[in-house]
C-alpha positions in Angstrom: 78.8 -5.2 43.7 80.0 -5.8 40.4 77.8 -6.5 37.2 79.0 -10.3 36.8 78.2 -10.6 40.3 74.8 -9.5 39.9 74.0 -11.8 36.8 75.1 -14.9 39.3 72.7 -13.6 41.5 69.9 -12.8 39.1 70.7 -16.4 37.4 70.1 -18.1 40.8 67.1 -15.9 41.6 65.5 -17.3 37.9 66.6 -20.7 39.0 64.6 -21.0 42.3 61.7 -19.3 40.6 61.5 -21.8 37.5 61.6 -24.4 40.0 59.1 -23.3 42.0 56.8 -22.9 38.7 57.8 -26.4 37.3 57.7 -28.4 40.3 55.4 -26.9 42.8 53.3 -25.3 40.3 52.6 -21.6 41.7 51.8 -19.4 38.6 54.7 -17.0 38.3 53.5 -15.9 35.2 56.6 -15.0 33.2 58.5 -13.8 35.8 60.9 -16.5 35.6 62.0 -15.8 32.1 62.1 -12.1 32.7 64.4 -12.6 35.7 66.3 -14.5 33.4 66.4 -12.1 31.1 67.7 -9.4 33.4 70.4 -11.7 34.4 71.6 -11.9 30.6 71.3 -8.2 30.1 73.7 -7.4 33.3 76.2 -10.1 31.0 76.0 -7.7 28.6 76.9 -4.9 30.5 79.7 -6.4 32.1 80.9 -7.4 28.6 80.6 -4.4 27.4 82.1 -2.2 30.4 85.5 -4.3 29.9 85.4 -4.0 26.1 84.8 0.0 27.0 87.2 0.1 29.9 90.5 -2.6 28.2 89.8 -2.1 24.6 89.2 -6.1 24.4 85.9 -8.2 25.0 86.4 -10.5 27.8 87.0 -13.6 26.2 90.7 -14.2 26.3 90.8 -16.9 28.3 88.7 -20.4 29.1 86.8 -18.8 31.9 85.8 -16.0 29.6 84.8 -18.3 26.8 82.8 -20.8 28.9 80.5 -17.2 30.1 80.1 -16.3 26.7 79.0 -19.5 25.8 76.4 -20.1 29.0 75.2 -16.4 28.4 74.7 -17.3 24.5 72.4 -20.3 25.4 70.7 -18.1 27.3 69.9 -15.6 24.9 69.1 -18.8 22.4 66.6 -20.3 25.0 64.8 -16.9 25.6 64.3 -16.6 21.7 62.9 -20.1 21.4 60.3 -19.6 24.5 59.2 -16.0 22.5 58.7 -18.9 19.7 57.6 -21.7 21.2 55.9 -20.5 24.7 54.9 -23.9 26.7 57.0 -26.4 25.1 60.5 -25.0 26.2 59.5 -23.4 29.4 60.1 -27.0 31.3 63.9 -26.6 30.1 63.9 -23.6 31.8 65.3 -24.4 35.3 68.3 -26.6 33.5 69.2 -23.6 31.4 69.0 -21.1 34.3 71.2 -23.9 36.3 73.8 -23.2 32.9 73.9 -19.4 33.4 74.3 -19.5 36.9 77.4 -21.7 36.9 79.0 -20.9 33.6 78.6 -17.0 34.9 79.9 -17.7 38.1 83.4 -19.2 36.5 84.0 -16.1 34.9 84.2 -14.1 38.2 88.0 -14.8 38.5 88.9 -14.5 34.5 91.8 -12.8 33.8 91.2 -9.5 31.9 93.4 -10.7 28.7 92.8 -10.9 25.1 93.8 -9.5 21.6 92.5 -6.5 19.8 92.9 -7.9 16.3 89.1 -7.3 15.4 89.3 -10.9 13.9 90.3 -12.7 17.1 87.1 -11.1 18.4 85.1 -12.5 15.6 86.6 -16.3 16.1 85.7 -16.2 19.5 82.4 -14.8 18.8 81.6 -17.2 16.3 83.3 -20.3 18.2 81.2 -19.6 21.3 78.0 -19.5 19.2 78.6 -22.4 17.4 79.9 -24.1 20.3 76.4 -22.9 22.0 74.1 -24.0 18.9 76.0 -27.8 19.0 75.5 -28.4 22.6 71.9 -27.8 22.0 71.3 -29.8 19.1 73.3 -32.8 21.4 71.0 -31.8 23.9 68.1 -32.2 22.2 68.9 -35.7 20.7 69.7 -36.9 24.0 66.6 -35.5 25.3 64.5 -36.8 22.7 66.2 -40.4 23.1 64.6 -40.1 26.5 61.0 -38.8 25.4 61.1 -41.8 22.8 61.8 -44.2 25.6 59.2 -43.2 27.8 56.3 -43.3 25.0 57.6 -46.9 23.8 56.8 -48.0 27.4 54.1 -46.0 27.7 54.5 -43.7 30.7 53.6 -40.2 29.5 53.0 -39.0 33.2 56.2 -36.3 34.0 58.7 -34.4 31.7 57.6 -34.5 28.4 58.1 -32.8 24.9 56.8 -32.7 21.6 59.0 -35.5 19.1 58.5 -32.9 16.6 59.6 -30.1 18.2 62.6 -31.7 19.5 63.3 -33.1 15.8 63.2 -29.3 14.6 65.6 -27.8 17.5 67.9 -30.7 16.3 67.8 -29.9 12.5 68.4 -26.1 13.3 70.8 -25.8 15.9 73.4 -28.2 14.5 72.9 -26.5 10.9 73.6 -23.2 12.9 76.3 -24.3 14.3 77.8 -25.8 11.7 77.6 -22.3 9.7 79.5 -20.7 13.1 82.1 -23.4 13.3 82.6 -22.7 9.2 83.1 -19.1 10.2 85.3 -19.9 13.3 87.8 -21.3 11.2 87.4 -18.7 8.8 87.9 -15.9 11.3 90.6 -18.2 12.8 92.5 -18.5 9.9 92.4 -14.7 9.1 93.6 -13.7 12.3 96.7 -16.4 12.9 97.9 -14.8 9.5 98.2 -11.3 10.9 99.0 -12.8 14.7 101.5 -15.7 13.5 102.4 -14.9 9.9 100.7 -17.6 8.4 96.9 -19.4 8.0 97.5 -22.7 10.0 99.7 -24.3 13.3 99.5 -27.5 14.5 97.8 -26.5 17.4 95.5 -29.5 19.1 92.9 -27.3 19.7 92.3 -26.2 15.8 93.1 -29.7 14.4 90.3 -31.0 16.5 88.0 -28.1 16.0 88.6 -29.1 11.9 87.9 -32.5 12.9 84.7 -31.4 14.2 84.1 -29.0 11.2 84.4 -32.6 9.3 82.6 -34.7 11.0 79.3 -31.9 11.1 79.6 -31.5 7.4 79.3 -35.0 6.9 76.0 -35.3 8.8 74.5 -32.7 7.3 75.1 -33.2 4.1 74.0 -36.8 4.3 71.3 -35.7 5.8 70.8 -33.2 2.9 71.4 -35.4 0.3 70.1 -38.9 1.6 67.7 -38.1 4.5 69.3 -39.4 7.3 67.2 -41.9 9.7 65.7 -39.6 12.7 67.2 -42.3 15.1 70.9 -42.1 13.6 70.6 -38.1 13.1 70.3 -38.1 16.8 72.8 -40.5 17.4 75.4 -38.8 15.7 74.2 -35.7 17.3 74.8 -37.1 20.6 77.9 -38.8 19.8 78.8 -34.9 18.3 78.4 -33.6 22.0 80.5 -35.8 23.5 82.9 -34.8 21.0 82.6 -30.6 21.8 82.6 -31.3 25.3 85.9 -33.1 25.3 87.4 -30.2 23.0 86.0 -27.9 25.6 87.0 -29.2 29.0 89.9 -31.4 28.2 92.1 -30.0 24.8 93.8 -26.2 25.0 95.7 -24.1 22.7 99.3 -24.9 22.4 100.0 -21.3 20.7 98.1 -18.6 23.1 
């Protein structure tokens, strides 16, 4: 059985348990989140094993990016419930739900990719900050939701601090920003050694400055003005949409 195959497995296993604990309400303790983090630690040693095996980290292709990227949230969620305890746990199934299926499409990836050192880091970065976005997206939309159900006053069900929420906004999208800064960054680097020069009209990177934009305008009105908590989250959201089109939909014209 190979290593990916056993992070599906241990993914799906974390799954059923955080369901169990969130729904039913047995006390599993932690066991959930350690499951969890097994699963993320057989990642790792698949990634690894190709990287020792091919000389390249398998993240040549979209099915390799999308695993990276699941497996990152991952590592990001288990961070925040070290921080946070209670007030992430809930998210728990949803993210397990992530690492099962963005694990699972990187069963049949092809085992391609480049050895320049700084197509490594462009990936590396893109996937984190990639990661860190779709949080902060996540968290606006889930916050629109919390905010609904205390105007109408049902707090019975799923529920999260405002603040909290506000906080995982604020610091995943300045995060990601930072990684999307360096995504170009190592992008540009490495298309000068690969291509001979900095920049190609490639869709993918003319949309991925786009984004760079359109972050660095929100933050730094935010910075600078103190953007309404209500339009913070709507650009946010608005932001998601935006990465998950450039994920799913638009692919590089040059690799």
């Amino acid at each position: 059985m190979s290593l990916l195959l056993v992070s599906v497995l241990l993914y799906l296993l974390s799954g059923s348990l955080f369901l169990l604990k969130t729904f039913v309400g047995l006390n599993l303790r932690n066991y959930p989140t350690l499951v969890l983090l097994l699963a993320f630690f057989f990642y790792l040693l698949h990634f690894f094993k190709v990287y020792a095996t091919t000389g390249h980290f398998p993240v040549g292709d979209m099915y390799g990016m999308v695993s990276l990227m699941g497996n990152l949230l991952i590592l990001i969620f288990i961070l925040l419930d070290l921080v946070f305890k209670k007030s992430v746990a809930d998210f728990g199934l949803i993210v397990a739900f992530v690492g099962f299926l963005t694990t699972l499409v990187g069963l049949p990836a092809h085992r391609v990719g480049y050895k320049n050192p700084f197509y490594v880091y462009h990936i590396l970065s893109a996937a984190t900050a990639y990661a860190s976005l779709i949080l902060g997206g996540l968290s606006s939309l889930i916050k629109f939701f919390v905010e609904k159900k205390l105007k109408a006053k049902h707090i019975e069900g799923f529920m999260v601090p405002i603040n909290l929420l506000r906080k995982m906004e604020k610091i995943f999208l300045n995060l990601g920003f930072i990684f999307l800064t360096m995504t170009l960054i190592f992008g540009s680097i490495w298309a000068k050694n690969f291509l001979g020069k900095h920049w190609v009209n490639d869709p993918k990177l003319i949309l991925t400055l786009f984004l760079w934009v359109y972050y660095a305008v929100i933050i730094h009105l935010n910075l600078a003005r103190g953007l309404k908590p209500s339009r913070f989250s709507l650009l946010s959201a608005i932001g998601l949409l935006l990465l998950l089109g450039s994920l799913l939909f638009i692919r590089h014209s040059i690799v």
